[in-house]
N, C-alpha and C positions, 0 to 999 in steps of 0.2 A: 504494500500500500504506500503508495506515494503520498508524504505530510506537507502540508501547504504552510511552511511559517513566516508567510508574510501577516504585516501588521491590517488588518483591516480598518479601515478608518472613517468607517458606520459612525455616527455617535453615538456614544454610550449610553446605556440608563440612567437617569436623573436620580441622586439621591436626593430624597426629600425628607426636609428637617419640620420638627413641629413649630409650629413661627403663628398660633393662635394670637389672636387682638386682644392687644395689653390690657383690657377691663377683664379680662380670661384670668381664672387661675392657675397657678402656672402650673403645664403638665396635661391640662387638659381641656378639650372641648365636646360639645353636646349640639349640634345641627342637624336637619331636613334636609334630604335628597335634594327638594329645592332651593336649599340655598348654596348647595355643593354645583348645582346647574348653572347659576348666579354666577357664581365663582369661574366655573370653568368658562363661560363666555368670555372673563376676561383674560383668562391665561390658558396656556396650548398643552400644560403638563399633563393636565389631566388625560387627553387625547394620548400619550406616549406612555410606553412603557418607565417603569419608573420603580425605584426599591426606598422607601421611607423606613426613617428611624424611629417609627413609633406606631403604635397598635392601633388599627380600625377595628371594628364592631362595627357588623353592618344588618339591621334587618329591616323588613318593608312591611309596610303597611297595607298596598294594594301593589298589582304588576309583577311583573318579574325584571332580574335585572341580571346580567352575564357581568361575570366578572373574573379576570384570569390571574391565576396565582402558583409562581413559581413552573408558567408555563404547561398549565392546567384551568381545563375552562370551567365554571362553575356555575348552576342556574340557579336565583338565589328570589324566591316566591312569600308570600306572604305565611308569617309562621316558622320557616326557618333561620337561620344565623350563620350571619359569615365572620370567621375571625384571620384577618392577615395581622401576621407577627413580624415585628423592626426586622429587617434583614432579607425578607421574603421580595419576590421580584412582583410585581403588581402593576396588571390593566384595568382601566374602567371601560368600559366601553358605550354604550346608547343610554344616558340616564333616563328618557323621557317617560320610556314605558313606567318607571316605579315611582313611588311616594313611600317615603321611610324614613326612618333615623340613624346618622351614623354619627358613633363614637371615637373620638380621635384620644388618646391618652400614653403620654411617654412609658417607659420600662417604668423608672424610679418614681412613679406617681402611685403606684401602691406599694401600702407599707407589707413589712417582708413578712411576718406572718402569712398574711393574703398572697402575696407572690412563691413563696414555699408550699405551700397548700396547691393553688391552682397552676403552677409549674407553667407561668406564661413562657418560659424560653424555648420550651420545648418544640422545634423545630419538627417534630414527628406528627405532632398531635393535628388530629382532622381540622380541616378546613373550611367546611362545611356540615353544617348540625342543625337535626330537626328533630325538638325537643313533644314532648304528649303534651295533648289539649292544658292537660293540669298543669305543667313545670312549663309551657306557654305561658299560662294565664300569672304565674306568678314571675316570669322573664317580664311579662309588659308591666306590670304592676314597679318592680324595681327599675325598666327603664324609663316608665314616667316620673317616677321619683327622681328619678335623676336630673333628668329632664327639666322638671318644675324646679327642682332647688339650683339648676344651671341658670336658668334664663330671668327665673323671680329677681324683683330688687328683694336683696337681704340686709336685714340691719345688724346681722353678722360680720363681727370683725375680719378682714382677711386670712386672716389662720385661720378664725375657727371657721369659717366657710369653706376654706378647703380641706379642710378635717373631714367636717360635716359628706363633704363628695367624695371623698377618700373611700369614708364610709361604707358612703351608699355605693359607689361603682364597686367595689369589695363585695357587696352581695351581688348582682349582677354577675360578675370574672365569675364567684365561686359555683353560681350554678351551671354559669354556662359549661365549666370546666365538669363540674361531676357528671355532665349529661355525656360526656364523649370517654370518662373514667380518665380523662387527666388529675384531676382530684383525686391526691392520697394518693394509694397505691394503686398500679394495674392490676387486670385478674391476671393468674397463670399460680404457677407452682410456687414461682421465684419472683415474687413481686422487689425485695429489697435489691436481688442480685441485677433484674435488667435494672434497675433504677440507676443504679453504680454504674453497670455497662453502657448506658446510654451516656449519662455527666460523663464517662472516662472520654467516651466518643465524639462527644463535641468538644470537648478541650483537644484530644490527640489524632481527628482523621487526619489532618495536611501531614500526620509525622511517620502513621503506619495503617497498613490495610492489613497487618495481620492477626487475627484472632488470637494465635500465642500471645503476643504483646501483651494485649487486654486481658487477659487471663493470668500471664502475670505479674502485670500491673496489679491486680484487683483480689489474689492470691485464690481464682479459681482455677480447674479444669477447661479446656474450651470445651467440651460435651457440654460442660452447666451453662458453659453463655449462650452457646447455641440453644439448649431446652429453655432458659428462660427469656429468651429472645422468641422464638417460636411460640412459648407460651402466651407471652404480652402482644404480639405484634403480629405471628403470623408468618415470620420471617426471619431463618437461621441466621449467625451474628456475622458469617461471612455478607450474606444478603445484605444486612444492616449499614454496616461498613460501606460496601459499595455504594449503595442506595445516596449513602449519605456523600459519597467524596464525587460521584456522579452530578448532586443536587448542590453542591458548592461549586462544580467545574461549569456547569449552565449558568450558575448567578457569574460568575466570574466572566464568560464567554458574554455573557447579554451584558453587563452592565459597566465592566473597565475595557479602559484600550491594553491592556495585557496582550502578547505573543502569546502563539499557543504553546510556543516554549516558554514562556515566565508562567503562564496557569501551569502547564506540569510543573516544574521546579516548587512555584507554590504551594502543590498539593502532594510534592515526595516524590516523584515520578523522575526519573535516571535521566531522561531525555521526555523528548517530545513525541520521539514514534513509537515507545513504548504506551504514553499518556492517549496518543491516538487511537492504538488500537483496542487500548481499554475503554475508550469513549464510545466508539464505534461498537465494539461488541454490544455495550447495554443500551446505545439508542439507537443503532442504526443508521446514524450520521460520523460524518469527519466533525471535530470540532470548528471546523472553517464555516460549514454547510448548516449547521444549526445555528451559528454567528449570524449568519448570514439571513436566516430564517427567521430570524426573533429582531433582525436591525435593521433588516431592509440589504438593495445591494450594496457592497463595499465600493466608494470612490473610486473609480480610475485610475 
């Protein structure tokens, strides 16, 4: 297989910072579809591919509404919830069909209780969740709460007003989170073990894809990463692994001007044609050709 390492010089994915209007507390914001529509008329970001440092919540009230995450499309209907997490690569695409609320709020705006609990990093956790009539009815319950203590004048001091939201989005995260069993523990045999293997994994994929390592590192067997990888997810730890250094080489490929030699180098990989032919194997493209697919054609 012939490696293509020229630089493409597509533009890159936009990262996008939280920059809510200074009467906002800081960390976070509570808006209608329609006024994200508002918004986009006047800026073109929305239209583009783009990876932000901070968490959407998104669900709708009437309509449906497409929305692509980490190069995965999603239909997202009245009653269910879409969650993209800081780092995640993210399209919007036709708002007009929906009417909804979306949740804009940084990593470090809930306190760590509430972020230990509902495990917002976790880069594995569903993307799309549609909760029963009952844990519905009390999602809309806490997201109007939210809502109303967002947009009311309060004769709440600034701390405690953003206390007060801290609060309240804290119930929201923590249900949305146990509806998909990101809360607490996973089911499986070995709920503490993949919990370990996963945190080992996101600190160490750029440094090893090999199961030994993580095993240990973590002073198990790989048979037990594997069974409790399998158990929680569905997917032995070498899968995992991959999955995961594949789903960091696609953000990297869509979103910097990186050589597809500096992405392999960054993610451990000896060379570039090695990196290729591991990319190719699990998506079926050259890393040039999904570059290419997700930015439009490269310049001349």
């Amino acid at each position: 297989m012939m490696v293509d390492l020229r630089q493409d010089r597509a533009a890159p994915i936009p990262e996008v910072g939280f920059a809510a209007p200074g009467r906002m507390p800081v960390g976070l914001e509570v808006l209608s579809l329609a006024e994200l529509r508002e918004r986009g008329r006047r800026k073109t970001v929305l239209a583009t591919l783009q990876r932000p440092t901070f968490h959407h919540l998104i669900t709708l009230d009437r309509g449906s509404l497409r929305h692509t995450v980490d190069f995965t499309d999603y239909t997202l209907r009245p009653g269910s919830w879409l969650w993209v997490r800081p780092g995640q690569v993210q399209q919007w695409h036709d708002l007009r069909p929906a009417e909804g609320t979306l949740i804009l709020f940084e990593p470090d705006f809930l306190d760590p209780a509430t972020a230990e609990q509902a495990a917002p990093h976790d880069s594995h956790a569903p993307v799309l969740r549609t909760p029963s009539n009952e844990s519905q009815s009390s999602l809309m319950l806490a997201t109007e709460h939210l809502r109303h203590e967002f947009e009311a004048p309060s004769p709440l001091a600034p701390d405690v007003r953003t206390t007060a939201l801290r609060h309240l989005l804290a119930v929201l995260v923590l249900r949305l989170s146990d509806l998909s069993g990101t809360a607490g523990s996973p089911p499986g045999e070995y709920p503490g073990i993949f919990l370990e293997f996963r945190d080992a994994l996101e600190e160490n994929f750029a440094g090893t894809r090999r199961v030994e390592d993580y095993a240990k590192l973590l002073g198990y067997s790989p048979r037990t990463l594997s069974r409790a990888s399998i158990a929680a997810v569905g997917l032995g730890a070498k899968a995992l692994i991959d999955r995961r250094i594949i789903l960091e080489a696609k953000r990297l490929l869509a979103h910097s001007d990186l050589t597809a030699a500096q992405v392999a180098s960054s993610l451990g990989f000896s060379d570039a044609t090695n990196f290729s032919k591991f990319f190719h194997q699990r998506t079926g493209n050259s890393p040039l050709t999904f570059r290419t697919s997700v930015r439009g054609d490269p310049t001349p």
